[in-house]
C-alpha positions as CSV (number, residue, x, y, z in Angstrom):
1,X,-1.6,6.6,-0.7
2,X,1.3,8.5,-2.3
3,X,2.1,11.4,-0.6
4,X,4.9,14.1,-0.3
5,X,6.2,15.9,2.4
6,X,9.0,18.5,4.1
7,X,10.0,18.8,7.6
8,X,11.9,21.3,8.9
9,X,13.3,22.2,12.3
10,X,11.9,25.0,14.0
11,X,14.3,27.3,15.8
12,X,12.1,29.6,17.8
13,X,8.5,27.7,18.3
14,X,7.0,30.9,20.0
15,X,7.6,32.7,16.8
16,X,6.4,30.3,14.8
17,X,3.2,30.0,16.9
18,X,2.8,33.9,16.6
19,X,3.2,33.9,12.6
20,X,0.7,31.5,12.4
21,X,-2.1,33.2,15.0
22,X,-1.5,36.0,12.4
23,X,-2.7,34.3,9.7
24,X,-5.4,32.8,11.5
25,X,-4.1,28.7,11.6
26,X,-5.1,27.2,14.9
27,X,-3.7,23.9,16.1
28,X,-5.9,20.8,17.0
29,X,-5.9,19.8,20.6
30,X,-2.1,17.6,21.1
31,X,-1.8,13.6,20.6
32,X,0.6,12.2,22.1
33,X,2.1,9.1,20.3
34,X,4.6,6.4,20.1
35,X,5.7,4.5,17.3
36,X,7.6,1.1,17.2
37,X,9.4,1.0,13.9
38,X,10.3,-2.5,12.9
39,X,12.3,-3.2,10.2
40,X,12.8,-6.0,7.6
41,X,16.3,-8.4,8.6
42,X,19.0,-6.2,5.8
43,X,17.1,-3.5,5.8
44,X,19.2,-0.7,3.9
45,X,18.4,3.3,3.8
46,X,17.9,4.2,0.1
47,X,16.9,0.8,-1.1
48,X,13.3,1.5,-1.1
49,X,12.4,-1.3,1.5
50,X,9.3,-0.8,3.7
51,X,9.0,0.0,7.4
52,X,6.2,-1.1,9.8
53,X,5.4,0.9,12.4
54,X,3.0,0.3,15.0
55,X,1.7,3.4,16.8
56,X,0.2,4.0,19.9
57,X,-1.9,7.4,19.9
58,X,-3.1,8.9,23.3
59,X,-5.4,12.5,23.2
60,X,-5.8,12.5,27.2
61,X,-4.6,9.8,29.9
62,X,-8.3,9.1,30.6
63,X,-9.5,8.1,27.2
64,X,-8.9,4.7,26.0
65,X,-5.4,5.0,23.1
66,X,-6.1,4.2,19.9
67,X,-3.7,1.6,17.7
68,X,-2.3,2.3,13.8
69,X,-0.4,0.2,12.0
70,X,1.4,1.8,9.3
71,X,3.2,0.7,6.0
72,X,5.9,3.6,5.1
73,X,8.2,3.1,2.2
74,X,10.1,6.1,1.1
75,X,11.2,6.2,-2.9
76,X,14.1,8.0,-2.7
77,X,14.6,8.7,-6.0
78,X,11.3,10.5,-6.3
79,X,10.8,12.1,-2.9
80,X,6.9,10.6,-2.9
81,X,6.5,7.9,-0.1
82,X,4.2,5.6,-0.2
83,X,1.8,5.2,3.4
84,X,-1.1,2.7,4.1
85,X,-2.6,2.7,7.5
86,X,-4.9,0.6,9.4
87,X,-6.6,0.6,12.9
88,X,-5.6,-2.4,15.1
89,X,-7.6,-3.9,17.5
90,X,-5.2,-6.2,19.2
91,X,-1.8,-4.4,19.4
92,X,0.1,-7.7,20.6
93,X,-1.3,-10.1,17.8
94,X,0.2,-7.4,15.3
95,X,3.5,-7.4,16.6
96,X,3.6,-10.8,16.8
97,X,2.5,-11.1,13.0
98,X,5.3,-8.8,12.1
99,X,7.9,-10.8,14.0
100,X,7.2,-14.0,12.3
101,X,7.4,-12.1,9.0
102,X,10.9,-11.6,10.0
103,X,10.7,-8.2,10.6
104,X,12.7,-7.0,13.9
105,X,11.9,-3.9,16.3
106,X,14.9,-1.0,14.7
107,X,13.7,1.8,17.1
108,X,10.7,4.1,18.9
109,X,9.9,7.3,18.7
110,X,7.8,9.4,21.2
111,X,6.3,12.6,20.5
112,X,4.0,15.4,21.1
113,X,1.8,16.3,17.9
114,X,-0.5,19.2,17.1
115,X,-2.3,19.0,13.9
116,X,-4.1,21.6,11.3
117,X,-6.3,19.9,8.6
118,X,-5.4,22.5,5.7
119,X,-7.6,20.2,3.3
120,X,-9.0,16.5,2.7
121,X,-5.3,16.2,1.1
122,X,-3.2,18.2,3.5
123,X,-1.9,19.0,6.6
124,X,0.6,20.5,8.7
125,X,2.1,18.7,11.7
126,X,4.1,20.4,14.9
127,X,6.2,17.9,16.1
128,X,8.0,17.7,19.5
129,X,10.1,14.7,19.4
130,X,11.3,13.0,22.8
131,X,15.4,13.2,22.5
132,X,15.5,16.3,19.8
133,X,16.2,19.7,21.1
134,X,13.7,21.6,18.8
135,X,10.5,21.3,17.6
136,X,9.6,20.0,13.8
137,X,7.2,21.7,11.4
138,X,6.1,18.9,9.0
139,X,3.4,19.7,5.7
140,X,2.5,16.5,3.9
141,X,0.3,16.7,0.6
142,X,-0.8,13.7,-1.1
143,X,0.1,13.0,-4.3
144,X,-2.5,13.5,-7.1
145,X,-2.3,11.6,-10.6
146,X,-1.2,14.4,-12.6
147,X,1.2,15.7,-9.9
148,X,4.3,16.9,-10.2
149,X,6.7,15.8,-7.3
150,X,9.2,18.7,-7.9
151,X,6.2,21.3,-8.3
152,X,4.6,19.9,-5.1
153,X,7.7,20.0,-3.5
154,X,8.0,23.7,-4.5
155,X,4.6,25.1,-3.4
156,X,5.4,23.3,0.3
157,X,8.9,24.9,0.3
158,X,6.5,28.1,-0.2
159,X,4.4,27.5,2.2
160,X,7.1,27.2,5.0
161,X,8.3,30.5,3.7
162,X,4.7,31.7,5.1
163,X,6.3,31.1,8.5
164,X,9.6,31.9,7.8
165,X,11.2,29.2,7.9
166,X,13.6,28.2,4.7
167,X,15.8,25.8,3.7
168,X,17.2,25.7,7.1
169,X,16.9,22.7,9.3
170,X,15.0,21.2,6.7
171,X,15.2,17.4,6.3
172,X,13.9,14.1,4.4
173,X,14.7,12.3,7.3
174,X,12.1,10.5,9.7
175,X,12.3,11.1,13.2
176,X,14.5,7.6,14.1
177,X,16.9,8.2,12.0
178,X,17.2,11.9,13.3
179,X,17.3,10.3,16.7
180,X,20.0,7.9,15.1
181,X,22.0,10.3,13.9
182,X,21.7,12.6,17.4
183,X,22.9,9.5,19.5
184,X,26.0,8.8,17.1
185,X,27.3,12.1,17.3
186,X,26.7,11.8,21.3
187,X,28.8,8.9,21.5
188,X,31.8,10.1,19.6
């Protein structure tokens, strides 16, 4: 599936929260998940090159988690990325399959999710990211055939707007490189 998507940082959550009980958008009950990211050997930001990412999702510590793997691959040059998913039944034989196609463990990411199904094609994600001082508000769209990225693009920046929240914080970047980034500037 081809998809786009914004993400923006959100500086004051109850205020966001508030804006959107206004306008009547409740969140689904919180996952809780954890991706592994792996990584091809020479993998390169900007090069198009697909990730892997094996997530773990939880809804409650007493029902069973549930196991995704995921294909990302970002086009930079058009903002769409491209996503296929799958449910795993046997999280070990996966990684293990993904190792000995050479592709090595790059970072995890734990996080906190609340969801709101806006359509069969949309959705808004509230992120709280282990290691990231403030929460993330994500919208994702996918992609139809006679789709304009920039226009899509547009009506999502719009849609932030809703919540007031601009340009502002807002990134392209997934979560591990945000945590990346966070851990460079910690050690300087």
């Amino acid at each position: 599936m081809k998809r786009v998507a914004v993400k923006v940082e959100v500086p004051d959550l109850p205020e966001l929260e508030r804006r959107m009980n206004e306008i009547s958008l409740e969140f689904e009950p919180t996952l809780y998940q954890h991706d592994r990211i792996f990584i091809q050997r020479g993998f390169k930001r900007g090069m198009n090159m697909p990730r892997m990412v094996m997530r773990t999702e939880m809804s409650a510590a007493d029902k069973p988690a549930v196991y995704k793997l995921m294909l990302k691959r970002h086009i930079e040059d058009s903002g769409i990325e491209i996503v296929y998913r799958s449910m795993v039944g046997d999280y070990t034989e996966i990684v293990g399959i993904l190792q000995q196609m050479g592709f090595v463990l790059d970072s995890e990411v734990s996080r906190k999710r609340r969801k709101i199904e806006l359509s069969e094609t949309s959705r808004i994600y509230l992120d709280k990211v282990d290691g990231l001082a403030n929460a993330y508000l994500k919208i994702e769209t996918a992609l139809g055939p006679d789709d304009k990225v920039s226009d899509v693009v547009a009506d999502l920046k719009r849609t932030l707007k809703l919540f007031h929240l601009g340009n502002d914080g807002l990134t392209q970047k997934p979560y591990f490189e945000l945590l990346k980034n966070r851990d460079i500037i910690e050690a300087k």
